[in-house]
C-alpha positions in Angstrom: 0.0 0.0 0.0 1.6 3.6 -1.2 2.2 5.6 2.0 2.6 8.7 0.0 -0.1 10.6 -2.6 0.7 12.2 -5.6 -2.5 14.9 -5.3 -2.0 17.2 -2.4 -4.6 16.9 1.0 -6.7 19.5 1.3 -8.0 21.0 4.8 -10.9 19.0 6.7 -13.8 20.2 6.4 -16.9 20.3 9.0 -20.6 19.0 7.5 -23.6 18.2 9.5 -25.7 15.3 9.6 -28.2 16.6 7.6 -26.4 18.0 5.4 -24.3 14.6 4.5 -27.5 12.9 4.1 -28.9 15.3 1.5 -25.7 15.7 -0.6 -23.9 12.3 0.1 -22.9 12.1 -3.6 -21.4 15.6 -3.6 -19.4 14.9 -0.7 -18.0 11.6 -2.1 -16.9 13.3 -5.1 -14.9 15.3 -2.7 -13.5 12.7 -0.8 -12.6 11.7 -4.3 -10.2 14.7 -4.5 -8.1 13.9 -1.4 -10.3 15.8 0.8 -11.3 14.8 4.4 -14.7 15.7 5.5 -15.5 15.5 9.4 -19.2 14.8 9.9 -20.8 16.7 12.9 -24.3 16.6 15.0 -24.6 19.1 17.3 -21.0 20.5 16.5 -19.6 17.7 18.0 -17.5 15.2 15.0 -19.5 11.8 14.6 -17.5 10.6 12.4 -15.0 10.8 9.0 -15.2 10.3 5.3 -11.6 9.5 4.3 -9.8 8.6 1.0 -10.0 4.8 0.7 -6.5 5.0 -0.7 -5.1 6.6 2.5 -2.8 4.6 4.3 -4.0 2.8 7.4 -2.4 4.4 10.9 -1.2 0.8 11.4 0.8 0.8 8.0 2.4 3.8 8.5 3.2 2.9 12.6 5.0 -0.2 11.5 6.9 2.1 9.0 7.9 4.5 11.2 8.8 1.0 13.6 11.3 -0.2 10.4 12.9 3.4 10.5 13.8 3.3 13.9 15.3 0.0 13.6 17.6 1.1 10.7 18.2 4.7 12.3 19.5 2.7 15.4 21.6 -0.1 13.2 23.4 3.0 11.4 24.0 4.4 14.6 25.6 1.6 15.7 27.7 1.0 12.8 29.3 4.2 13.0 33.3 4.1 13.9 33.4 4.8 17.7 36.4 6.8 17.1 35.9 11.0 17.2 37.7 10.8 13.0 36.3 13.7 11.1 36.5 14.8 7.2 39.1 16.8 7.7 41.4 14.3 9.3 41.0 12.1 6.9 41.4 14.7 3.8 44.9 15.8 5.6 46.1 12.4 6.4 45.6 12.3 2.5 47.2 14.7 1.6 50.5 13.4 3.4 51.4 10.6 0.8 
């Protein structure tokens, strides 16, 4: 599953319960777009109409998992000694 879209995300935006029921279609076609639509009743968010293509949050947690795995075997693979570029461009330099 792609964790990244080519069309940018648009802001959320708020719609009450009536009016999701009388333009369901219209909001679809939004959430067609990219766009997120938060559905409210009473001003209080019921719930969301999302992308289907979106990633789910446990995808992108067990990415995010993998990353710090790798960050930490790089980390550990670096030389324990304090050598820096420029050392190493002089000690070079001296053959």
């Amino acid at each position: 599953m792609p964790l990244t879209h080519n069309r940018p995300r648009r802001p959320r935006s708020l719609v009450g319960t009536f009016h999701a029921k009388t333009h369901f279609s219209q909001l679809i076609e939004r959430v067609q777009k990219g766009e997120e639509i938060t559905i409210t009743k009473h001003d209080k968010p019921v719930a969301r109409l999302v992308p289907a293509d979106r990633p789910l949050r446990e995808h992108v947690a067990k990415v995010f998992r993998q990353m710090d795995v790798l960050r930490k075997s790089i980390e550990a693979a670096k030389p324990q000694d304090k050598t820096n570029l420029k050392d190493l461009i002089n000690e070079g330099r001296r053959f």
